[in-house]
N, CA and C atoms as a LAMMPS dump frame, in Angstrom:
ITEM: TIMESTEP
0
ITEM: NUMBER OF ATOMS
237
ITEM: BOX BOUNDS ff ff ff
-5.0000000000000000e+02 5.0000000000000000e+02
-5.0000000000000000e+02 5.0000000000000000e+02
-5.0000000000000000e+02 5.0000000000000000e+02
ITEM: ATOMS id mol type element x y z
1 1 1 N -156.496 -386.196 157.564
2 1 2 C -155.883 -385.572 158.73
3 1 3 C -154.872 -384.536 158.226
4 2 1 N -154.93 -382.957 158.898
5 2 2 C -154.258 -382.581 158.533
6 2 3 C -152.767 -382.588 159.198
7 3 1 N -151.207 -382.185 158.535
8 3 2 C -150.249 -381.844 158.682
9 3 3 C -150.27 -381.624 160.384
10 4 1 N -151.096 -380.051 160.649
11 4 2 C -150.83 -380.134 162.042
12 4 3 C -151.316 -381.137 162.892
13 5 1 N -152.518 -381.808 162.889
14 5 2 C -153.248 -382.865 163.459
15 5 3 C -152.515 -383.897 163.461
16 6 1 N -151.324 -384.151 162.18
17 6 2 C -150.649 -385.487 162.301
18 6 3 C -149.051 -385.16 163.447
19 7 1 N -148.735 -383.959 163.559
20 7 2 C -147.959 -383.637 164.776
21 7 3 C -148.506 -383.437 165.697
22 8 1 N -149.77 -382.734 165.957
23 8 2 C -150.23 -383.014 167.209
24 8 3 C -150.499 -384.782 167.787
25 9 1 N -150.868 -385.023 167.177
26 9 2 C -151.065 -386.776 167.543
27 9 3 C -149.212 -387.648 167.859
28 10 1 N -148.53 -387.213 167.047
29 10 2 C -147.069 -387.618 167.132
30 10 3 C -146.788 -386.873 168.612
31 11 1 N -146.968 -385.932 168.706
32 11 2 C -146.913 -385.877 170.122
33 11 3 C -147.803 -386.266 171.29
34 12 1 N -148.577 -386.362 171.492
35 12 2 C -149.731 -386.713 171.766
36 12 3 C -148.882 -388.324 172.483
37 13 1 N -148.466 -389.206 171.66
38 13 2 C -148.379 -390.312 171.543
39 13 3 C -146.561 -390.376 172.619
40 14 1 N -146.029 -389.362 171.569
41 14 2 C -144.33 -389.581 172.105
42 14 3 C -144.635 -388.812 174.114
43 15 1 N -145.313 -387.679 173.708
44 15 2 C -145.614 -387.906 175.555
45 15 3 C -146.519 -388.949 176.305
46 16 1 N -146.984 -389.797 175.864
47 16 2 C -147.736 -390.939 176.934
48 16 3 C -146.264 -392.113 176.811
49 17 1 N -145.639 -391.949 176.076
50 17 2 C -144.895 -392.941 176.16
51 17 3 C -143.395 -392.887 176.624
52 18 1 N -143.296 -391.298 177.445
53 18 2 C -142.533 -391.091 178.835
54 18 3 C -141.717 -389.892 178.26
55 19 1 N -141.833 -389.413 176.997
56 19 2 C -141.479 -387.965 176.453
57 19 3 C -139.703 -388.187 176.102
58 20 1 N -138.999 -387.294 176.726
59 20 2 C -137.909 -387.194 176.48
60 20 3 C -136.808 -388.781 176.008
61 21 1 N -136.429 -388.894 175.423
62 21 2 C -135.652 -389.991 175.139
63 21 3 C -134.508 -389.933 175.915
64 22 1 N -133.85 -390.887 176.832
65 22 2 C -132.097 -391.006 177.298
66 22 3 C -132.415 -390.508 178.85
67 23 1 N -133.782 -389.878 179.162
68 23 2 C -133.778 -389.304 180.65
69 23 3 C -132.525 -388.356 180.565
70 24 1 N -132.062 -387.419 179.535
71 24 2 C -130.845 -386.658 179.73
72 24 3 C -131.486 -385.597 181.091
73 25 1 N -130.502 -385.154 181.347
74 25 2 C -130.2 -384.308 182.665
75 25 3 C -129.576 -382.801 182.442
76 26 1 N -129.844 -382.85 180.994
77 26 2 C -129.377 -381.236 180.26
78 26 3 C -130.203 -380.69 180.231
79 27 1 N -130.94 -379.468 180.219
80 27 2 C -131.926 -378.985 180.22
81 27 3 C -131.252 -377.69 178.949
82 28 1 N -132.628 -377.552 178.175
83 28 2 C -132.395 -376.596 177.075
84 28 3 C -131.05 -376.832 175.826
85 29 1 N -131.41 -377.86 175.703
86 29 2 C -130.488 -378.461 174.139
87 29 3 C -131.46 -378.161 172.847
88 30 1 N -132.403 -377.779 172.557
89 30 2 C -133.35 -377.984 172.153
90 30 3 C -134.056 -376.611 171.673
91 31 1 N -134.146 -376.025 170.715
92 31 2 C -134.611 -374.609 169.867
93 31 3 C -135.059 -374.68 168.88
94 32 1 N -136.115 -373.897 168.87
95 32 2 C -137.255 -373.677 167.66
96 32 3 C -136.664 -372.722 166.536
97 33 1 N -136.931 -373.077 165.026
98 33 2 C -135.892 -372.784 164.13
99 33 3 C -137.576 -371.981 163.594
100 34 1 N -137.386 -370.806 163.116
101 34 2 C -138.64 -370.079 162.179
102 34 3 C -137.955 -370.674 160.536
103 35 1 N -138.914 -371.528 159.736
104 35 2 C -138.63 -371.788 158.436
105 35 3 C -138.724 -370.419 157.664
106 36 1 N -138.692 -370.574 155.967
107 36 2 C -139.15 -369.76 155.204
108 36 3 C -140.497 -370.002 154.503
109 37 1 N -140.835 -371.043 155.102
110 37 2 C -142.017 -371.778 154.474
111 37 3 C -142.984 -371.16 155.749
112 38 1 N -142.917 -370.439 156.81
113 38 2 C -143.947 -370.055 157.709
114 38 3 C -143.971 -371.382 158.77
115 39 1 N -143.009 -372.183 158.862
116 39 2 C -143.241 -373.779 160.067
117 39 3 C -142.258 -373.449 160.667
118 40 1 N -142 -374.043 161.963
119 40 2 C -141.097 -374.255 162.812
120 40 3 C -140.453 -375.694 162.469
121 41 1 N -139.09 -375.701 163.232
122 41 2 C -138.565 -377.092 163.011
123 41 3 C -137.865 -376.655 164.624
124 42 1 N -137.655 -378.128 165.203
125 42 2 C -137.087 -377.885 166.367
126 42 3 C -135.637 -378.645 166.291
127 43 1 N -134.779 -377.98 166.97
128 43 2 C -133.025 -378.784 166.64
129 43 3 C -132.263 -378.595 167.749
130 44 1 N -131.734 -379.064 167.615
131 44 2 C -130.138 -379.241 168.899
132 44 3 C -129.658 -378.064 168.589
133 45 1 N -129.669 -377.414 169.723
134 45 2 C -128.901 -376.086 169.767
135 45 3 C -127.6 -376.214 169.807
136 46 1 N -126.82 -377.171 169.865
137 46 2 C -125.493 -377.24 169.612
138 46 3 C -124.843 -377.993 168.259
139 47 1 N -125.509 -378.956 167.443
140 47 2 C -125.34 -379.353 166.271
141 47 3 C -125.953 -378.255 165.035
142 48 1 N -127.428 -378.247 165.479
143 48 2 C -127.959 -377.279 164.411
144 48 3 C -129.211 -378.22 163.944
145 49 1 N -128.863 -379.792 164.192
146 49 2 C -129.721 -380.868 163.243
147 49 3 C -131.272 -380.925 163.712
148 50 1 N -132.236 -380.601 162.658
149 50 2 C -133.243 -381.365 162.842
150 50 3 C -133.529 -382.62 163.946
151 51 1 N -134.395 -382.189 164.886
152 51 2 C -134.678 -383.623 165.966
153 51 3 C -135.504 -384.434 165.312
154 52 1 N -135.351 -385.548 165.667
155 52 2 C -135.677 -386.665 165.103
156 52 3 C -136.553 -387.555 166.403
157 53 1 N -138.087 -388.021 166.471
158 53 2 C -137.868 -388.47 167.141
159 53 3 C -138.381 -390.174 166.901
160 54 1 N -137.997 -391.296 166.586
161 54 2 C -138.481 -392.031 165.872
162 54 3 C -138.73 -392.024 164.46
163 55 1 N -139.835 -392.318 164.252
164 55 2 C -139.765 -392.048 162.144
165 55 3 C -140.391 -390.563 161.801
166 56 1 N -140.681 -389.53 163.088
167 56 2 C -141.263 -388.398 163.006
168 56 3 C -139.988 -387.333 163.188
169 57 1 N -140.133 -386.798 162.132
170 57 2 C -139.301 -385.29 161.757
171 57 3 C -139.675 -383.718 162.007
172 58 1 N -139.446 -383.577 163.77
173 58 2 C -139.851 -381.932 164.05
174 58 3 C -139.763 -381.149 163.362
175 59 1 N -140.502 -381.289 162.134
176 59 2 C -140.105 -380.075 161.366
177 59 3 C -141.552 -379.677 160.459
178 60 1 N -141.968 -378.5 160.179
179 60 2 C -143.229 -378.135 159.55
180 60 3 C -144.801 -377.993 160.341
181 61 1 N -143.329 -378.006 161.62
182 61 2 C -144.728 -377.396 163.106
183 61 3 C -145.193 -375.985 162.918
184 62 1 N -146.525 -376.247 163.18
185 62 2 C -147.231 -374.497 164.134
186 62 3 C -146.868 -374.249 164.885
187 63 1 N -146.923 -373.381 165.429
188 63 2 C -146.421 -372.587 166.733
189 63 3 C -147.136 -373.373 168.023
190 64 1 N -148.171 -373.83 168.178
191 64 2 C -148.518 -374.446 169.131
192 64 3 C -147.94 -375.695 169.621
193 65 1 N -148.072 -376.462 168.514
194 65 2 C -146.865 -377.673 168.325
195 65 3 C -145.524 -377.535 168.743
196 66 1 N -144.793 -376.56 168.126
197 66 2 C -143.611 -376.335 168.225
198 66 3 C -143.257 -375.801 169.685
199 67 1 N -144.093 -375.368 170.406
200 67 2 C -143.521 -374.811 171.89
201 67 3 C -144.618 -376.054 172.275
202 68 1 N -144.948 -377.28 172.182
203 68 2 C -144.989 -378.157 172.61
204 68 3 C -144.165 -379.366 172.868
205 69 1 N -143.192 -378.83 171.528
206 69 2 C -142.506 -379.905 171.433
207 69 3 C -141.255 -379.421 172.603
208 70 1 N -140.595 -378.214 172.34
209 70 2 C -139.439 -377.413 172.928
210 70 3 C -140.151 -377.902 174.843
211 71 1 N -140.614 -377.749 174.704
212 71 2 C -141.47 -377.724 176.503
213 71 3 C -140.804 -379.29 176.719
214 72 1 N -141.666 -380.321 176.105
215 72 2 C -141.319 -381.815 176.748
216 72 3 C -140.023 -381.996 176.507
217 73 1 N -138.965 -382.042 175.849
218 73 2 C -137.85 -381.863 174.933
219 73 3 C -137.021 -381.136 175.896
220 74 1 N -137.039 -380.326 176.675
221 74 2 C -136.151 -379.479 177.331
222 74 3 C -137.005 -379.882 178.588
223 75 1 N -138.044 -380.585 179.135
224 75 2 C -138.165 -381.122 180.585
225 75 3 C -137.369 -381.672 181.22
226 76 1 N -136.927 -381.681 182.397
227 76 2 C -135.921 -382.688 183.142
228 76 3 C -136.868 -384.123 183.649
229 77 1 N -136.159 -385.046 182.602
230 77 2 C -136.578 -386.469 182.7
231 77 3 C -135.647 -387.074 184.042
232 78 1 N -136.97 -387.292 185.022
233 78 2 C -136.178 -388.209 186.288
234 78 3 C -136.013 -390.088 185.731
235 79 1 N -135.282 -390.556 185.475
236 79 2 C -135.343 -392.191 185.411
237 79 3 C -135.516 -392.576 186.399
């Protein structure tokens, strides 16, 4: 499996299992970083840090991935 196939599936998985973490009510915390390696990494626009979501590390996304991830990630979660 490749790299992107193993983030597409990490997501794949983190959206059936209700997406956003905390149901936050912030919308747009959340920005796509261009590496030097040609990947995206997605981070808290106010820390700077790498998102984390479980044992999976947004980071060394494609572009498809990566405005997949920014999309669910910046959705407004109703609890």
């Amino acid at each position: 499996m490749s790299k992107d196939e193993e983030h597409a599936l990490a997501l794949s998985i983190w959206e059936s299992e209700g997406g956003a973490l905390g149901g936050s009510r912030q919308l747009y915390q959340y920005g796509r970083r261009f590496e030097g390696d040609g990947t995206y990494a997605i981070h808290h626009v106010f820390t700077g840090e790498t998102v984390r979501i479980g044992l999976w590390t947004t980071a060394g996304l494609n572009p498809k991935n990566a405005a997949r991830a920014l999309r669910v990630l910046n959705t407004l979660q109703i609890s």
